[in-house]
C-alpha positions in Angstrom: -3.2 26.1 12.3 -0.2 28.0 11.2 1.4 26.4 7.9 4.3 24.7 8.3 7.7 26.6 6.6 8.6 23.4 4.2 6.8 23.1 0.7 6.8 19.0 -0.2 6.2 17.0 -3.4 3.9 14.0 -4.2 4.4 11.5 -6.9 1.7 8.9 -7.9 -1.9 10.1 -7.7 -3.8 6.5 -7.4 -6.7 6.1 -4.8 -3.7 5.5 -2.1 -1.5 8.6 -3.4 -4.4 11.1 -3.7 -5.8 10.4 -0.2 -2.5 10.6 1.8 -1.7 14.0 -0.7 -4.9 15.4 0.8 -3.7 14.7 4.2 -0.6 17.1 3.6 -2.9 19.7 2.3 -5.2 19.0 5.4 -2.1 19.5 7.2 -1.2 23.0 5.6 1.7 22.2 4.0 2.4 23.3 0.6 2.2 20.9 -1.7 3.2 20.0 -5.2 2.0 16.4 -6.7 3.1 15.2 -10.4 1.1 12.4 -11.9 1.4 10.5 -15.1 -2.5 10.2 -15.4 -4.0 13.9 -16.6 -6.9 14.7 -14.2 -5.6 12.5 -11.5 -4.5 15.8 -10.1 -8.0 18.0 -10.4 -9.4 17.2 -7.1 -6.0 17.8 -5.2 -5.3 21.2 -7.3 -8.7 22.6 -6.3 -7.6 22.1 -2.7 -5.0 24.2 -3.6 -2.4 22.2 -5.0 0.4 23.0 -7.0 0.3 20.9 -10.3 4.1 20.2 -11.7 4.1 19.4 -15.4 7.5 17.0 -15.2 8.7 14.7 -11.7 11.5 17.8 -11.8 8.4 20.4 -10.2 8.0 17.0 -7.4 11.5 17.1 -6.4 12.4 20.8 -6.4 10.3 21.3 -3.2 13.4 19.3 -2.0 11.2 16.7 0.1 9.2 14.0 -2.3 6.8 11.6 -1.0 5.7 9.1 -3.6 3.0 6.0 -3.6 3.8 4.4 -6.5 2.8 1.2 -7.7 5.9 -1.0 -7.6 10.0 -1.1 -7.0 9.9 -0.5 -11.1 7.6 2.5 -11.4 10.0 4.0 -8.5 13.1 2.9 -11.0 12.4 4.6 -13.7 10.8 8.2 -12.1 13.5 8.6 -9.6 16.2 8.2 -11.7 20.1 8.7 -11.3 19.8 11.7 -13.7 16.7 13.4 -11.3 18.6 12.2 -7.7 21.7 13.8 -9.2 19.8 17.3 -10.3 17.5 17.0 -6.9 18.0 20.4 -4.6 21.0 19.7 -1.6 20.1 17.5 1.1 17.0 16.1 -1.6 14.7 13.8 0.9 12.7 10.8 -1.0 9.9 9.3 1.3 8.9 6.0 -0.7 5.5 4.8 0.5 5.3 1.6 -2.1 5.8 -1.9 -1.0 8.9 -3.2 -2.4 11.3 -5.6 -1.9 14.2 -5.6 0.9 16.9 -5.6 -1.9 15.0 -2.4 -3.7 15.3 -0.6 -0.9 18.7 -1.2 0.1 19.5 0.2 -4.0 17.6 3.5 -3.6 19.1 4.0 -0.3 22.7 3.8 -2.0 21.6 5.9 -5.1 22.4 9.2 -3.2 19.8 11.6 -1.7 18.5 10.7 1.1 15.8 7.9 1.4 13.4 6.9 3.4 11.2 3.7 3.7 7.5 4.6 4.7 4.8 1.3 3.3 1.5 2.0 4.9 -0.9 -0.4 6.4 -4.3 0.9 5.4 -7.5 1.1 2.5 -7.9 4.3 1.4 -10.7 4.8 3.2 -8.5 4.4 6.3 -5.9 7.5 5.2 -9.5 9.5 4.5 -10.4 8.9 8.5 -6.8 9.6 9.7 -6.7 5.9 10.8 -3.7 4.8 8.6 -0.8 3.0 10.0 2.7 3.9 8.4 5.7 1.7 9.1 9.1 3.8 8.5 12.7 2.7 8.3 15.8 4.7 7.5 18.7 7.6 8.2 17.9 8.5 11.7 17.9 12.3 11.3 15.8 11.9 8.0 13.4 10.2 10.0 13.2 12.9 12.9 13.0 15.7 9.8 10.3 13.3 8.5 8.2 12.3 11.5 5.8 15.6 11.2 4.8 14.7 7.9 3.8 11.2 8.6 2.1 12.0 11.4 0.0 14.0 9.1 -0.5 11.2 6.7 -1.1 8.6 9.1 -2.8 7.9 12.4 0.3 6.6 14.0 4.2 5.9 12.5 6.0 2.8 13.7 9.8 3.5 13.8 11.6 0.2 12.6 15.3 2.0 12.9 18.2 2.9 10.6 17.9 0.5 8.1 16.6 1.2 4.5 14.9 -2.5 4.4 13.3 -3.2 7.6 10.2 -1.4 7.1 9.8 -2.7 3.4 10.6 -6.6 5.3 8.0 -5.6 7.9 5.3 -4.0 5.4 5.7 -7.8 2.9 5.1 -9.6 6.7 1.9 -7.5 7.0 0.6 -8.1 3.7 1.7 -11.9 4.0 -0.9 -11.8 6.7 -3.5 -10.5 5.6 -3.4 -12.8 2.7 -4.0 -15.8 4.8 -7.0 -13.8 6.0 -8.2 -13.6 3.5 -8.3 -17.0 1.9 -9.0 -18.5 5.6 -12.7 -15.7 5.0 -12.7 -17.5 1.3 -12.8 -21.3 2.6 -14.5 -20.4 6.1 -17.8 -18.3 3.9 -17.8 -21.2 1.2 -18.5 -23.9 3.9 -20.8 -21.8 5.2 -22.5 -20.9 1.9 -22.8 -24.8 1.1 -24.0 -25.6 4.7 -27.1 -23.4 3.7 -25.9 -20.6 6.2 -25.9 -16.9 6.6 -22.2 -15.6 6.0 -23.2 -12.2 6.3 -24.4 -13.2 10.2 -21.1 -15.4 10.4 -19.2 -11.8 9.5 -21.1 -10.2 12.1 -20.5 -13.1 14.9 -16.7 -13.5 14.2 -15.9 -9.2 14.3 -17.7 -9.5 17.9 -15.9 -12.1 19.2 -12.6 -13.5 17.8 -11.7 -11.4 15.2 -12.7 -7.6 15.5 -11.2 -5.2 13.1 -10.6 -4.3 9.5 -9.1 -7.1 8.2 -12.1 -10.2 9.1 -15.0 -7.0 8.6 -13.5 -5.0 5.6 -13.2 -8.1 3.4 -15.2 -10.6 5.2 -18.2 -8.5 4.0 -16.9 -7.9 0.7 -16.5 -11.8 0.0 -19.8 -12.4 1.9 -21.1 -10.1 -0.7 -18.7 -11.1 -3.9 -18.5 -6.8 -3.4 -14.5 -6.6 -5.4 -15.2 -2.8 -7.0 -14.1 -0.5 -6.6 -11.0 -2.4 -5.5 -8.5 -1.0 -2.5 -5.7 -3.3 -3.5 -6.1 -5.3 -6.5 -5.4 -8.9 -6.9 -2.4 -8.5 -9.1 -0.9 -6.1 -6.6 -1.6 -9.0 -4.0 -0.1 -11.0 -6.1 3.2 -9.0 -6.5 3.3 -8.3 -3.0 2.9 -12.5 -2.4 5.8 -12.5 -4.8 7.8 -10.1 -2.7 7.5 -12.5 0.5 8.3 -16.0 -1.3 11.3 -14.2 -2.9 12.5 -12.5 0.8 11.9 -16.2 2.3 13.8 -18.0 -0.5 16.7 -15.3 0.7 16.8 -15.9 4.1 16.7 -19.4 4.0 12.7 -19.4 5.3 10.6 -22.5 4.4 6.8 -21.0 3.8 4.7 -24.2 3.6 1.2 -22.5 2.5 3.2 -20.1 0.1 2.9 -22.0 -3.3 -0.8 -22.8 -2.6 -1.9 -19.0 -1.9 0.8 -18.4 -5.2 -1.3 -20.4 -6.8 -4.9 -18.8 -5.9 -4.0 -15.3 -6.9 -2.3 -16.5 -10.3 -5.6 -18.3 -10.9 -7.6 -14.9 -9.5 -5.8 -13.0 -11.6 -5.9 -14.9 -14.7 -9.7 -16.1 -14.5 -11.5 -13.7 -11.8 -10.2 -10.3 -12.6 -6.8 -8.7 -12.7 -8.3 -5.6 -11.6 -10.9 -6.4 -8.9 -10.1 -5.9 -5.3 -7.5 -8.6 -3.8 -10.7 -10.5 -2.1 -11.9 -12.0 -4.8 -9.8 -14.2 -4.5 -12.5 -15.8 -3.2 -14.3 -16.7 -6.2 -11.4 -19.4 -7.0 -12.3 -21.6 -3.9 -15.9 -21.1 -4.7 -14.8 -22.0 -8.4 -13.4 -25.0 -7.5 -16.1 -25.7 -4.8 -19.1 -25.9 -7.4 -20.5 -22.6 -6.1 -19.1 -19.7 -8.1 -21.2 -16.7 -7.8 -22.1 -14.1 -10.4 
């Protein structure tokens, strides 16, 4: 595969960030990735990486794509001072989940921005099965469409709009969240009825519910399996955070909002801040007389 001709940045170097970087290198594109977190970068630079020392190495490539952990991490590494110093026609590809109004404020901050949240563990970006949702400037997106394909197994194009992909991505997650407390309630009956849940898992991914979501984490609650964790439960909670707020904005009644609020405040305080969003499950157990150790 010849390489292609544009050298591009990466900022944030979690599980996320480091597997999607190594799809660029996979790619042959030349690649520069900052992280705040020394050795975060080792694996990536022995691939053949270029290691910046400051967010400044990131953005000189001129195209920066960044998986950081919230609208506030982006805040304060993509500042006015960087945007202003970034090289002409400076492209930002923002891969976190954020809210609507955040994205609508980096669009306006000059540069241009792009939208990209992903749908995916980082065992999905590994197998080229990641899903990446983008929203935007329509000629940034056409400049921008190799890339992601690189980074993901297919991009969903949700138009011109700096917010409709971040709306989209909270929707997604919003999902998944009832998923995941409907496994939580679903395996604790099961578990008090005497029965198998690991067999229950099995049944309900060959029949009604096939796919990532009901196997991924059906088996991990099934097993109380939270580490290493693919999206914590405080990021679940932010992100649950992000779609009560958008709701409250457009004037959207969410009935079974404050109850799953509720669930991950009580995960994160009591379970494990930093365990993977499922165990969430240990709260209905909790309060079901059958925690498990």
């Amino acid at each position: 595969m010849s390489a292609p001709s544009r050298r591009v940045g990466f900022i944030g170097l979690g599980r996320m960030g480091t597997a999607m970087a190594g799809r660029l290198l996979d790619a042959g594109y030349d690649l520069t990735v900052w992280t705040r977190s020394s050795g975060k970068a080792d694996a990536l630079a022995a691939r053949g990486a270029t290691v910046g020392d400051t967010p400044e190495d990131a953005i000189a490539t001129g195209t920066v794509f960044s998986m950081l952990s919230d609208e506030e991490a982006v805040r304060q590494v993509f500042t006015a001072e960087r945007i202003r110093s970034a090289p002409e026609g400076f492209v930002h590809v923002n891969h976190a989940t954020i809210s609507p109004e955040a994205a609508r404020e980096f669009a306006a901050r000059g540069g241009r921005y792009l939208s990209a949240p992903v749908v995916g563990r980082p065992e999905a970006v590994t197998a080229g099965k990641l899903t990446v949702l983008v929203s935007g400037d329509a000629d940034v997106r056409a400049e921008a469409e190799p890339m992601l394909a690189a980074i993901g197994r297919r991009v969903w194009d949700f138009g011109d709009a700096a917010d409709a992909a971040p709306t989209a991505k909270i929707s997604v997650n919003y999902l998944i969240i009832h998923a995941l407390q409907a496994l939580s309630e679903s395996i604790t009956l099961l578990e008090h009825a005497g029965l198998d849940a690991g067999r229950f898992i099995d049944m309900i991914n060959d029949s009604v519910f096939p796919g990532p979501v009901y196997r991924g984490y059906g088996d991990a609650i099934a097993d109380s399996a939270y580490t290493p964790p693919g999206f914590t439960a405080t990021l679940g909670l932010k992100d649950l955070k992000l779609a009560l707020d958008s709701a409250s904005g457009l004037g959207v009644e969410l009935p079974t909002g404050p109850v799953l609020r509720d669930v991950f405040a009580t995960a994160v305080e009591e379970v494990g801040a930093d365990l993977d969003w499922a165990s969430i499950a240990e709260v209905t157990r909790r309060r079901s007389g059958g925690e498990r150790q």
